[in-house]
LOMILO-538360 format. One record per atom (N, C-alpha, C, O): residue number from 1; residue in three letters; chain; atom name; x, y, z. Coordinates in steps of 0.1 Angstrom, whole numbers. Layout:
// LOMILO-538360
+-----+---------+--------+-------+-------+-------+-------+
! num ! residuo ! cadena ! atomo !    c1 !    c2 !    c3 !
+-----+---------+--------+-------+-------+-------+-------+
! NUM !     ALA !      A !    CA !     X !     Y !     Z !
...
+-----+---------+--------+-------+-------+-------+-------+
***
This chain:
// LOMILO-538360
+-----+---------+--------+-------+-------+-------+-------+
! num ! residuo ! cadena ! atomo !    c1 !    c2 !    c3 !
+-----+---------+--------+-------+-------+-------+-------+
!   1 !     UNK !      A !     N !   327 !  -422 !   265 !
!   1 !     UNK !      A !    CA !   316 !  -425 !   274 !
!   1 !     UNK !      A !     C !   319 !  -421 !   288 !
!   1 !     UNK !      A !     O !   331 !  -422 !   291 !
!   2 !     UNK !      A !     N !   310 !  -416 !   299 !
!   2 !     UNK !      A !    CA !   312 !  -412 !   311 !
!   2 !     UNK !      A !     C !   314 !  -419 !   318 !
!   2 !     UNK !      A !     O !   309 !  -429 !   313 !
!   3 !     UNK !      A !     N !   319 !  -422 !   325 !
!   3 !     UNK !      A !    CA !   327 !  -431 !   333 !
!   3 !     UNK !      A !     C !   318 !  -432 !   351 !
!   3 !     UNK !      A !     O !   318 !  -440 !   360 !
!   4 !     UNK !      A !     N !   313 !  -420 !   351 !
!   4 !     UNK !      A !    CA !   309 !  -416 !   362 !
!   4 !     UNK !      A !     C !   295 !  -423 !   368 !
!   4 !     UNK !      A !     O !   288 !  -424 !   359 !
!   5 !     UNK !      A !     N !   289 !  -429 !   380 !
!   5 !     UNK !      A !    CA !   275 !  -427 !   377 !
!   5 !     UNK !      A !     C !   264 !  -419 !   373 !
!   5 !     UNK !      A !     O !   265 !  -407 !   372 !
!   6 !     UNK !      A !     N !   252 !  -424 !   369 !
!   6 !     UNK !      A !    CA !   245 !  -420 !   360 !
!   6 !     UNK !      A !     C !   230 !  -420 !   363 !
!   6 !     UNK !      A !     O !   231 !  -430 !   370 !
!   7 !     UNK !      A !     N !   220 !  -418 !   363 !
!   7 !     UNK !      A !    CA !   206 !  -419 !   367 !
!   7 !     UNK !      A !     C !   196 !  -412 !   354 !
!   7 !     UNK !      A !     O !   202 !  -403 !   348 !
!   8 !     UNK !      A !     N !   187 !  -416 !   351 !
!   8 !     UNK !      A !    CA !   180 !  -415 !   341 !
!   8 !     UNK !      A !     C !   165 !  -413 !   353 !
!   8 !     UNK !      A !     O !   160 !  -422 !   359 !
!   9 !     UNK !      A !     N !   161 !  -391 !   352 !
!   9 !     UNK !      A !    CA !   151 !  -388 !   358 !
!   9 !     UNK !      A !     C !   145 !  -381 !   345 !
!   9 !     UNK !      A !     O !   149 !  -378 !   333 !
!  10 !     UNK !      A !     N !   128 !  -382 !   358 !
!  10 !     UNK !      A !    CA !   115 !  -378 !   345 !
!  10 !     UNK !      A !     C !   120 !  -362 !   346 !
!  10 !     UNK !      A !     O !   127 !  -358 !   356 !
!  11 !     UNK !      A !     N !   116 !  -353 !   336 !
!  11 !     UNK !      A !    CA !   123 !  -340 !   338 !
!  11 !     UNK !      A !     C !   112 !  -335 !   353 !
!  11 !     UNK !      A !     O !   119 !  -327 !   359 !
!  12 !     UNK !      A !     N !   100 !  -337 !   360 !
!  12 !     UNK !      A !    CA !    93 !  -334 !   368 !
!  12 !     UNK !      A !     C !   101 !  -335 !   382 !
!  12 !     UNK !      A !     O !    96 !  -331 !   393 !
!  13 !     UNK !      A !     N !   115 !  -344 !   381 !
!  13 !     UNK !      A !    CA !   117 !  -353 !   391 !
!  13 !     UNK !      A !     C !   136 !  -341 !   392 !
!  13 !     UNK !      A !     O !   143 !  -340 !   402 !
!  14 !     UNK !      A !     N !   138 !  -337 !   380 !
!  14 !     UNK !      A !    CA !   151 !  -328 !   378 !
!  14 !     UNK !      A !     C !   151 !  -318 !   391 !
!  14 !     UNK !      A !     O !   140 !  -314 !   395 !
!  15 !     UNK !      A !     N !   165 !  -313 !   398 !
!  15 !     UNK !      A !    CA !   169 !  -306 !   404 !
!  15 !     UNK !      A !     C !   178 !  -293 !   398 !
!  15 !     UNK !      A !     O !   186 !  -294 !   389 !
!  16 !     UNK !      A !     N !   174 !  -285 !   404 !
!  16 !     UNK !      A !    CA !   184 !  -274 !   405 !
!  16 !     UNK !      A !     C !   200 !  -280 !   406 !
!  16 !     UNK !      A !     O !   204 !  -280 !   417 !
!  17 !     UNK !      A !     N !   204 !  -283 !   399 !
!  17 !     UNK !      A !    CA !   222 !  -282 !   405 !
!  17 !     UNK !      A !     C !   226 !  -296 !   398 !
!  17 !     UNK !      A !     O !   237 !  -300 !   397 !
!  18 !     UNK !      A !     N !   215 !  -302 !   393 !
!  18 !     UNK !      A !    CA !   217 !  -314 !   386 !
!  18 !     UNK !      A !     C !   226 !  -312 !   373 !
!  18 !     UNK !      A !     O !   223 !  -303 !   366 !
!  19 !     UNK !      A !     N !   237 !  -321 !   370 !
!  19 !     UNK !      A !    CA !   244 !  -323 !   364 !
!  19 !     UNK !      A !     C !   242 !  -332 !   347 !
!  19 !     UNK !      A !     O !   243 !  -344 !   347 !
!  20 !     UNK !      A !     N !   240 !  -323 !   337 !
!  20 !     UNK !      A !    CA !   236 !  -337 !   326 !
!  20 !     UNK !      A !     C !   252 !  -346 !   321 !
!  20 !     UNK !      A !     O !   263 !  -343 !   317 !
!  21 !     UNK !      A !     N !   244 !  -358 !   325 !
!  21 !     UNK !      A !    CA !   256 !  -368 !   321 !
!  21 !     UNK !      A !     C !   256 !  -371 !   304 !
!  21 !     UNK !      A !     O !   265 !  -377 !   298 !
!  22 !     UNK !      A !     N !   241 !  -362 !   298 !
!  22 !     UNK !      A !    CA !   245 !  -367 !   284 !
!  22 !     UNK !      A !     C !   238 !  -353 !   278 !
!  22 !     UNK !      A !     O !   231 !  -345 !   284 !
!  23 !     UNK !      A !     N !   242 !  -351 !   265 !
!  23 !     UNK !      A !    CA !   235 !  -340 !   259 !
!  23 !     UNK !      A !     C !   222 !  -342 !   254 !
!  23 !     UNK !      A !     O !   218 !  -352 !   247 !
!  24 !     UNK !      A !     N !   214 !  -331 !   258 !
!  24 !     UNK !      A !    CA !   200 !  -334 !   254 !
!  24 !     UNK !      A !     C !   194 !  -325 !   243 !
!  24 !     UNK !      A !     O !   191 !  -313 !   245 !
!  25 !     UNK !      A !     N !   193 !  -332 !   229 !
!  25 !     UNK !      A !    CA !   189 !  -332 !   218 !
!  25 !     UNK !      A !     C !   171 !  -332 !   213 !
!  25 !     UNK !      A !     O !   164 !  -342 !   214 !
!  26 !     UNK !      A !     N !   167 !  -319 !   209 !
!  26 !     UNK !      A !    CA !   151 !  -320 !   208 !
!  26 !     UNK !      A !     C !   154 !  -318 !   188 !
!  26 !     UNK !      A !     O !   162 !  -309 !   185 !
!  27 !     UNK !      A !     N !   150 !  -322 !   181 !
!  27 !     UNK !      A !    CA !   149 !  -321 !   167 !
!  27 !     UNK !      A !     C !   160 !  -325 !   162 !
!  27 !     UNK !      A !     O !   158 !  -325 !   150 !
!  28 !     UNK !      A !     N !   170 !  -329 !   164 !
!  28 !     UNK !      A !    CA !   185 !  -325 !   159 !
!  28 !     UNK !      A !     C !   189 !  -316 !   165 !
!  28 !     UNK !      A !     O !   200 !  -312 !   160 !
!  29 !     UNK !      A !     N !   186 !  -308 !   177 !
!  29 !     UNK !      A !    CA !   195 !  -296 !   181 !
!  29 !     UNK !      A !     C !   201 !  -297 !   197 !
!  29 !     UNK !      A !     O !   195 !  -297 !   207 !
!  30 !     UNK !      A !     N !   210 !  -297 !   196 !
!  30 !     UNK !      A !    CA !   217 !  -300 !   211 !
!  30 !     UNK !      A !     C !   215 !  -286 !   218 !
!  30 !     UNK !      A !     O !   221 !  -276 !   214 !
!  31 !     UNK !      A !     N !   204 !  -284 !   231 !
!  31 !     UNK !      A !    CA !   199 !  -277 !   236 !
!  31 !     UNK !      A !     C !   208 !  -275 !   248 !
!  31 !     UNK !      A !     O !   207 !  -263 !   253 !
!  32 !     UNK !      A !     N !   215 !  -283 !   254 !
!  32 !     UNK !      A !    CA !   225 !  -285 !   266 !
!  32 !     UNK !      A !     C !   236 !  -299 !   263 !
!  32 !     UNK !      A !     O !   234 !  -310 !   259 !
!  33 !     UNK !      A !     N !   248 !  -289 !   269 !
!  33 !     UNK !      A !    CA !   256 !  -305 !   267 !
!  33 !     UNK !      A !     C !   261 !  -312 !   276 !
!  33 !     UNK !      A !     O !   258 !  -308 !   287 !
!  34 !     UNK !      A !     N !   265 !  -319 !   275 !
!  34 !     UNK !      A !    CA !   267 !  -328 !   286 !
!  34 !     UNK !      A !     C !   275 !  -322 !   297 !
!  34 !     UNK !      A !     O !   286 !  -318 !   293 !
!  35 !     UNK !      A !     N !   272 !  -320 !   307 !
!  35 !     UNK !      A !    CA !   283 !  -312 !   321 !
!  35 !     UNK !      A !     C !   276 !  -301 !   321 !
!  35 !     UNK !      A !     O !   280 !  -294 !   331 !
!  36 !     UNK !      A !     N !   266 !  -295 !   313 !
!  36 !     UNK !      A !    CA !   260 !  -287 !   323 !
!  36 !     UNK !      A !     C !   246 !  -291 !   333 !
!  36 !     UNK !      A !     O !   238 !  -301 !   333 !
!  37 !     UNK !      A !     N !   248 !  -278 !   341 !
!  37 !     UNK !      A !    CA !   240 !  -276 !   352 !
!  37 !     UNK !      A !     C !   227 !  -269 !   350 !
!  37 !     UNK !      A !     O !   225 !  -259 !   344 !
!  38 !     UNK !      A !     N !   218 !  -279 !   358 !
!  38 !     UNK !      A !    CA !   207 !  -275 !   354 !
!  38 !     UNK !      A !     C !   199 !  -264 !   368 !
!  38 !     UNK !      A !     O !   199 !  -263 !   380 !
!  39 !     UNK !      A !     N !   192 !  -254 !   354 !
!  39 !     UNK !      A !    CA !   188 !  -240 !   366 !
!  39 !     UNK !      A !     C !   174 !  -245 !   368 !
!  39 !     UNK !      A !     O !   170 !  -256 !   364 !
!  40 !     UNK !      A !     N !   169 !  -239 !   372 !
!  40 !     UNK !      A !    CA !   150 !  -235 !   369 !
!  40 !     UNK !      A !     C !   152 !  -231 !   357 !
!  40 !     UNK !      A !     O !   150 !  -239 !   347 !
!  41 !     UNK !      A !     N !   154 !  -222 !   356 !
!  41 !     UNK !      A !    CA !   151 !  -221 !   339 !
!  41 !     UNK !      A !     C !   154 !  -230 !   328 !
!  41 !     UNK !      A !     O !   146 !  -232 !   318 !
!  42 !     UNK !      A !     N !   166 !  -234 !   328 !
!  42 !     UNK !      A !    CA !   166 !  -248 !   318 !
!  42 !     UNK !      A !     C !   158 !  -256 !   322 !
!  42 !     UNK !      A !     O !   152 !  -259 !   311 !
!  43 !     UNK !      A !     N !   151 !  -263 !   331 !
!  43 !     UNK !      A !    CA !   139 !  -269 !   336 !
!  43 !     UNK !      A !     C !   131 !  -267 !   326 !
!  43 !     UNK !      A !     O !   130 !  -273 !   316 !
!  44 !     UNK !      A !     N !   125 !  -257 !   329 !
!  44 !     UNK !      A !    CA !   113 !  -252 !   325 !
!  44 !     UNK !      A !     C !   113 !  -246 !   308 !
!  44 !     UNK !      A !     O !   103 !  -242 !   302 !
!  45 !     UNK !      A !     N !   126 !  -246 !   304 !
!  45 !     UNK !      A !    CA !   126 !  -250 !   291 !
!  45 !     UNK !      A !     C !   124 !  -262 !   283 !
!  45 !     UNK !      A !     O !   119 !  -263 !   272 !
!  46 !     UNK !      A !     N !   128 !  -270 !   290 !
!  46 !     UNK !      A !    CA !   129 !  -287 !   287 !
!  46 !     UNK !      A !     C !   113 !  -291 !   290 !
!  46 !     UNK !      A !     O !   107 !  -294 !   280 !
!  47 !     UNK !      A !     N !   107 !  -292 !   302 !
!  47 !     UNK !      A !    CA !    96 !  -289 !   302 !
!  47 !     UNK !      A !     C !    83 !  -283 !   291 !
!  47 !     UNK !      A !     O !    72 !  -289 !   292 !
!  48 !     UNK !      A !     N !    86 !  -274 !   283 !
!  48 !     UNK !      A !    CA !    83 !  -262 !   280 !
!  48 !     UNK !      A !     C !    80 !  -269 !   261 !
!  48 !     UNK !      A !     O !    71 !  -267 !   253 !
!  49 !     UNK !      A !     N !    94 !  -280 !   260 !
!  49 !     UNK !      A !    CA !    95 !  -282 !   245 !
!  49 !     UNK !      A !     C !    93 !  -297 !   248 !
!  49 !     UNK !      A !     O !   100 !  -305 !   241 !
!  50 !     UNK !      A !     N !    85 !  -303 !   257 !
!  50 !     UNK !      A !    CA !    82 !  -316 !   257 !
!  50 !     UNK !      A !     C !    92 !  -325 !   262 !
!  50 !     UNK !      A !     O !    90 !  -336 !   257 !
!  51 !     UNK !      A !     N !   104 !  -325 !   270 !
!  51 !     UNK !      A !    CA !   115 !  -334 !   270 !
!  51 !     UNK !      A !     C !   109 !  -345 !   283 !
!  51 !     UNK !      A !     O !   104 !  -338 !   292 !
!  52 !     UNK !      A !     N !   109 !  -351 !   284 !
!  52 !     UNK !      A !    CA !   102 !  -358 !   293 !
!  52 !     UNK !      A !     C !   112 !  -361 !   303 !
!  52 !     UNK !      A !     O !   110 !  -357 !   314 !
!  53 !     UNK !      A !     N !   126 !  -371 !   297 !
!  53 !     UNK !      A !    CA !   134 !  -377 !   309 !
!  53 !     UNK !      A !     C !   150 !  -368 !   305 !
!  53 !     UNK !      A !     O !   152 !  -363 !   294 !
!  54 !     UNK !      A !     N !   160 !  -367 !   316 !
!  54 !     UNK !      A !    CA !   173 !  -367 !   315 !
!  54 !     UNK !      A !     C !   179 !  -376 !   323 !
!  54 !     UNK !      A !     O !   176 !  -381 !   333 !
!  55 !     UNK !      A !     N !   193 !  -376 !   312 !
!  55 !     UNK !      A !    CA !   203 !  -385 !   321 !
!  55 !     UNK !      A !     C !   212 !  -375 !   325 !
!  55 !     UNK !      A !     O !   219 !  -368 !   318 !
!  56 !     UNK !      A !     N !   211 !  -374 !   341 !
!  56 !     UNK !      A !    CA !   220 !  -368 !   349 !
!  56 !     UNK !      A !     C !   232 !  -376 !   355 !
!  56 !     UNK !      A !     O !   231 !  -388 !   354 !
!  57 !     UNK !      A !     N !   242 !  -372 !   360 !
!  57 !     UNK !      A !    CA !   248 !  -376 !   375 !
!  57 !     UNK !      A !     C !   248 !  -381 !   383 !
!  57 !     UNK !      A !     O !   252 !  -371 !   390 !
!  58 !     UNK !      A !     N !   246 !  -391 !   392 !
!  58 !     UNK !      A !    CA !   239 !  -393 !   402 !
!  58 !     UNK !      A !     C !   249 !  -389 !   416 !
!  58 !     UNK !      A !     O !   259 !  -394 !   419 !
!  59 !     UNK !      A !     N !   242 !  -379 !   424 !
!  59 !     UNK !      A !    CA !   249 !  -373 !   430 !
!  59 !     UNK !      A !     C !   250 !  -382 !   442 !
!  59 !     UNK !      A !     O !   259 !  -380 !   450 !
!  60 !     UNK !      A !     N !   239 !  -393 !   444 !
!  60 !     UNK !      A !    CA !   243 !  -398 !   455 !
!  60 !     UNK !      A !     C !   252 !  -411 !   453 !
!  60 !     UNK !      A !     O !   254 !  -418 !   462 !
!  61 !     UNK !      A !     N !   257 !  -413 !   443 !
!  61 !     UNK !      A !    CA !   267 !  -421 !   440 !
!  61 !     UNK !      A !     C !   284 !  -415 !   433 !
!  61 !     UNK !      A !     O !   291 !  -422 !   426 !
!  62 !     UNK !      A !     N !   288 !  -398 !   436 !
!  62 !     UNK !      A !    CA !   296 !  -397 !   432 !
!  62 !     UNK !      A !     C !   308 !  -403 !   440 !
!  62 !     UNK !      A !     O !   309 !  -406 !   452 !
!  63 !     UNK !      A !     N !   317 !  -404 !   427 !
!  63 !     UNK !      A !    CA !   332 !  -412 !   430 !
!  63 !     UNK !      A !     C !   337 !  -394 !   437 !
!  63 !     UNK !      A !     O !   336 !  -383 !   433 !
!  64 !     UNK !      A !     N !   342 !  -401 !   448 !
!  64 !     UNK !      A !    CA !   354 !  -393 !   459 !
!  64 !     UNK !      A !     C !   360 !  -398 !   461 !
!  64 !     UNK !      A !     O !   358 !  -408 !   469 !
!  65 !     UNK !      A !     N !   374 !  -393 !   454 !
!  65 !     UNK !      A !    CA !   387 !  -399 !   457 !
!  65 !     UNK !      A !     C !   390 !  -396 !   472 !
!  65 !     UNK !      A !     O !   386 !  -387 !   479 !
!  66 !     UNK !      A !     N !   402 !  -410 !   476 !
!  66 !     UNK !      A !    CA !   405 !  -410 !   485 !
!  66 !     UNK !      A !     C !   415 !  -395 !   489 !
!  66 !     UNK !      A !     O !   417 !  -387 !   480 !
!  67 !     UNK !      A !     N !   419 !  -393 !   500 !
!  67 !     UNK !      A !    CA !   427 !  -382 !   505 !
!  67 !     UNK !      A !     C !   444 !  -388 !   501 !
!  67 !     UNK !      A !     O !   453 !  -379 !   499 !
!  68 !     UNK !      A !     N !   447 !  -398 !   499 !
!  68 !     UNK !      A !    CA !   458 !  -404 !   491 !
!  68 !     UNK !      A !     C !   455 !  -400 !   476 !
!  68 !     UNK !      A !     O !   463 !  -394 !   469 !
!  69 !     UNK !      A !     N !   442 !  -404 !   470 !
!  69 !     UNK !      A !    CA !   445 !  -401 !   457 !
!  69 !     UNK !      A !     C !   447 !  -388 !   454 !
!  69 !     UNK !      A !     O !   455 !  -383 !   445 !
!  70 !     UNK !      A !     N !   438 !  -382 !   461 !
!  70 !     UNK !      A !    CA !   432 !  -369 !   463 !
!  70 !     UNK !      A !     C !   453 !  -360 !   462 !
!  70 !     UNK !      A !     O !   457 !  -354 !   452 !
!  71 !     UNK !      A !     N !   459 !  -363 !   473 !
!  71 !     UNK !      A !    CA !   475 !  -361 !   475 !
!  71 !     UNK !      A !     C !   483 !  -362 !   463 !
!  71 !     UNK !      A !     O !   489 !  -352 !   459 !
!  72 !     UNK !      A !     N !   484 !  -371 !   458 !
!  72 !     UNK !      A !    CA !   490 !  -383 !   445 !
!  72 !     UNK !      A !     C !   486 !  -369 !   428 !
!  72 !     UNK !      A !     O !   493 !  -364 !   421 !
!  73 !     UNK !      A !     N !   473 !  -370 !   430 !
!  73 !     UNK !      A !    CA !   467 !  -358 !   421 !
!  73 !     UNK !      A !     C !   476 !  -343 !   424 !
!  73 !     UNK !      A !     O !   481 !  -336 !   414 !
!  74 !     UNK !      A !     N !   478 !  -339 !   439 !
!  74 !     UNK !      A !    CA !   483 !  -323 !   439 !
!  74 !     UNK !      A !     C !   497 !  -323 !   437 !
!  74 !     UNK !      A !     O !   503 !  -313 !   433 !
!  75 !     UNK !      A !     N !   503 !  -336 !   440 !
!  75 !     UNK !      A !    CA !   517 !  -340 !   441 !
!  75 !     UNK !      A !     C !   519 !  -335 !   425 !
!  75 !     UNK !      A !     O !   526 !  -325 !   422 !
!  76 !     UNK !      A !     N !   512 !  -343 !   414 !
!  76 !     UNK !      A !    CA !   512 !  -340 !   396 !
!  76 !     UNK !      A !     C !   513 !  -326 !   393 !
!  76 !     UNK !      A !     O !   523 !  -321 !   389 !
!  77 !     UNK !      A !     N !   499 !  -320 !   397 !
!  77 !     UNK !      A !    CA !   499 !  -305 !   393 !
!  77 !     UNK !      A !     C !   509 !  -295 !   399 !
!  77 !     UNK !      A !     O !   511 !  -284 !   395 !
!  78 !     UNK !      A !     N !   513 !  -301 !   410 !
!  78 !     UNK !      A !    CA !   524 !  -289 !   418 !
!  78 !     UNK !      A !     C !   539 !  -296 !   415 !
!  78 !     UNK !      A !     O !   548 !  -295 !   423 !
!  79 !     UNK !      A !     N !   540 !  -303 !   402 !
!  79 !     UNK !      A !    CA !   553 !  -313 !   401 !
!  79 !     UNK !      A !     C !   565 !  -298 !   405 !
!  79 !     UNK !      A !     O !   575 !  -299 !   413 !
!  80 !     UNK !      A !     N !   560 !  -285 !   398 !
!  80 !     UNK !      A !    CA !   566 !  -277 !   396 !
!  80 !     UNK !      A !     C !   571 !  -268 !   405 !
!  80 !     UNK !      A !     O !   580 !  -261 !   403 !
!  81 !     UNK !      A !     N !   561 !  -271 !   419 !
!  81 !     UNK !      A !    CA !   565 !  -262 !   428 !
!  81 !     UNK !      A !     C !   579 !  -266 !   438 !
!  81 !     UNK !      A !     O !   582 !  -259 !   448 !
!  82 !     UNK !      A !     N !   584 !  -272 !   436 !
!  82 !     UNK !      A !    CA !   597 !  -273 !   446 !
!  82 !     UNK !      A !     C !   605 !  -264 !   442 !
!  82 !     UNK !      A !     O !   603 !  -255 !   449 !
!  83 !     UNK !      A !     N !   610 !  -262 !   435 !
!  83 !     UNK !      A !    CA !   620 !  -250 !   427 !
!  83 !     UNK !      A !     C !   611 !  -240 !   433 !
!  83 !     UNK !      A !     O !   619 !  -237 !   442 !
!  84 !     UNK !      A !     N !   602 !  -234 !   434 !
!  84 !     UNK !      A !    CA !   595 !  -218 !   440 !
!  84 !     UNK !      A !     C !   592 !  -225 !   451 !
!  84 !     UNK !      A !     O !   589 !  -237 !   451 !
!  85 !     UNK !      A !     N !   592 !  -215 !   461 !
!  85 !     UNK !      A !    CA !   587 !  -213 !   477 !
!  85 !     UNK !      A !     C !   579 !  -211 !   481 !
!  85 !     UNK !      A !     O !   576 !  -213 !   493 !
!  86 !     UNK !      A !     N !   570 !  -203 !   470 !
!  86 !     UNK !      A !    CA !   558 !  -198 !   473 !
!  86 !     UNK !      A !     C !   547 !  -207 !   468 !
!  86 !     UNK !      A !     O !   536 !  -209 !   474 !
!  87 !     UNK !      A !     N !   552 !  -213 !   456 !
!  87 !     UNK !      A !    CA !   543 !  -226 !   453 !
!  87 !     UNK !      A !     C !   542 !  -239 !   459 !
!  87 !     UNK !      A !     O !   532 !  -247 !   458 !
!  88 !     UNK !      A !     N !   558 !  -243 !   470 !
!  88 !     UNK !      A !    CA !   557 !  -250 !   476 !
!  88 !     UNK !      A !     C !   550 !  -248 !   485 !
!  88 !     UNK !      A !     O !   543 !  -258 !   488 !
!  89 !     UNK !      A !     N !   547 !  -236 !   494 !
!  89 !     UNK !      A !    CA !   539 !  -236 !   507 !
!  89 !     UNK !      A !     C !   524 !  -237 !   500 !
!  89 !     UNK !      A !     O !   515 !  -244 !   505 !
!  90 !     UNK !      A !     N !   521 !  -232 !   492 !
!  90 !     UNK !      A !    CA !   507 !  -236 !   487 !
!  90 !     UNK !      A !     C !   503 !  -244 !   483 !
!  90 !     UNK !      A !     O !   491 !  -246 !   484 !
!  91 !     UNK !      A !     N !   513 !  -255 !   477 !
!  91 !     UNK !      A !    CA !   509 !  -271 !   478 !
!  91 !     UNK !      A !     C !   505 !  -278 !   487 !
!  91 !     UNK !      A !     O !   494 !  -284 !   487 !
!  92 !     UNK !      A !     N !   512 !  -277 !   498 !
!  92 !     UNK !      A !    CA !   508 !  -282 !   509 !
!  92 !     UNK !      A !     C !   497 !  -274 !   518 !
!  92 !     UNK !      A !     O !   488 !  -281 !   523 !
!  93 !     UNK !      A !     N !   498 !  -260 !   520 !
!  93 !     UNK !      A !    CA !   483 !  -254 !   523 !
!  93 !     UNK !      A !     C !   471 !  -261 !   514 !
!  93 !     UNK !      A !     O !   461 !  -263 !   519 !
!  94 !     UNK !      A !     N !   472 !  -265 !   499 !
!  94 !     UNK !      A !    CA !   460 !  -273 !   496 !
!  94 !     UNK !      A !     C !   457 !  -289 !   502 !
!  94 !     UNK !      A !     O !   446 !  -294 !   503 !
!  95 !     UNK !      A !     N !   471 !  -295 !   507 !
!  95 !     UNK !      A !    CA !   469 !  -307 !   511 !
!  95 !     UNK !      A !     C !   468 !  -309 !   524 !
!  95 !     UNK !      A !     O !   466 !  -320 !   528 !
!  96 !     UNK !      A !     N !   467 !  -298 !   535 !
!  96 !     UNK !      A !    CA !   464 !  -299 !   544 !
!  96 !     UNK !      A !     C !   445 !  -296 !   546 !
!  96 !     UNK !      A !     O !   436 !  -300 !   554 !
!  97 !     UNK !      A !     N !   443 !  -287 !   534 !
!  97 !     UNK !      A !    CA !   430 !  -284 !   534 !
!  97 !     UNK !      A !     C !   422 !  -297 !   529 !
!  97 !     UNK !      A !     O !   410 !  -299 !   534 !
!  98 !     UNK !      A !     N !   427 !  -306 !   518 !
!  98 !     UNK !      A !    CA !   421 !  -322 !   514 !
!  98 !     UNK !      A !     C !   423 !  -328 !   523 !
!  98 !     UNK !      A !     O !   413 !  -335 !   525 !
!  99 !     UNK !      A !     N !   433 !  -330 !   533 !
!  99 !     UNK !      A !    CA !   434 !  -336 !   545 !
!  99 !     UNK !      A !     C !   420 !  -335 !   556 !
!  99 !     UNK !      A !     O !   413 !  -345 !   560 !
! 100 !     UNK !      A !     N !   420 !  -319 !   559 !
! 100 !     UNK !      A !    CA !   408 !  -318 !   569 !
! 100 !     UNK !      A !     C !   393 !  -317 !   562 !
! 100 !     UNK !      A !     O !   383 !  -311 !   566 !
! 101 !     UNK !      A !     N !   395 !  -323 !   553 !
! 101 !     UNK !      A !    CA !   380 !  -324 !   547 !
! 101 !     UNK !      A !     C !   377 !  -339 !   544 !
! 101 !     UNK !      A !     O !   366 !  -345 !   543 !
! 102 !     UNK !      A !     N !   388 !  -344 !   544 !
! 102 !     UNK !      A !    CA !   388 !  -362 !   545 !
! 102 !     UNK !      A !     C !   385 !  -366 !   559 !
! 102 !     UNK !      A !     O !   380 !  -377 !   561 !
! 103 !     UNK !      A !     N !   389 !  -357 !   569 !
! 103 !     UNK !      A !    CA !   385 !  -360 !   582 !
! 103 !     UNK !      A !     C !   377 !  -357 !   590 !
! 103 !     UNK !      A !     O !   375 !  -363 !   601 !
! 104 !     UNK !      A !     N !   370 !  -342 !   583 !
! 104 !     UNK !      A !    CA !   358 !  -342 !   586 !
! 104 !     UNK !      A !     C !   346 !  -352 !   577 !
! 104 !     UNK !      A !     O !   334 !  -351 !   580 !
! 105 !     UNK !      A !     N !   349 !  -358 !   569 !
! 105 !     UNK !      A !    CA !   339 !  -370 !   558 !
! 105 !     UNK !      A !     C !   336 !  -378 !   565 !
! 105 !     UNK !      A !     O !   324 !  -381 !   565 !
! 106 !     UNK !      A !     N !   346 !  -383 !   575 !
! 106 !     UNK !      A !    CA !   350 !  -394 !   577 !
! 106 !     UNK !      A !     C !   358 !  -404 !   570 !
! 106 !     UNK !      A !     O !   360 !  -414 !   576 !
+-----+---------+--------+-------+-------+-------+-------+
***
């Protein structure tokens, strides 16, 4: 189950860029699955074969990690870069870039 928040819209009320938090099923047939993005054209497909509502993402409630967790995360994926020089300076070129985007957020 998604862990994420979640919003249940009429498809008339769907956006461009909206995210489905569940897969949407018309007959038995999984027409989109969960994590994709919705176009105009998927719109107006769903539209098109009667789907009335989806459950999206709700974007004004996404989880953003902290700039600590955010750190704590690149620290894992770059466990590897101390031994290479070039991966170490890129670790930290990514954490100075989570850095100035945590402080431009506020």
């Amino acid at each position: 189950m998604n862990s994420e928040p979640m919003k249940i819209l009429r498809i008339d009320a769907a956006k461009e860029h909206d995210v489905l938090a569940e897969d949407v099923v018309v007959n038995d047939v999984t027409l989109f699955e969960s994590g994709t993005e919705l176009s105009i054209d998927r719109i107006r497909i769903l539209e098109s074969l009667g789907v009335e509502s989806v459950v999206v993402l709700d974007r004004d409630k996404k989880l953003v990690p902290s700039v600590e967790e955010a750190h704590a995360n690149i620290d894992a994926r770059f466990s590897y870069a101390d031994s290479n020089p070039i991966m170490h300076m890129v670790k930290y070129w990514v954490k100075d870039i989570v850095r100035e985007m945590g402080e431009a957020r506020g």
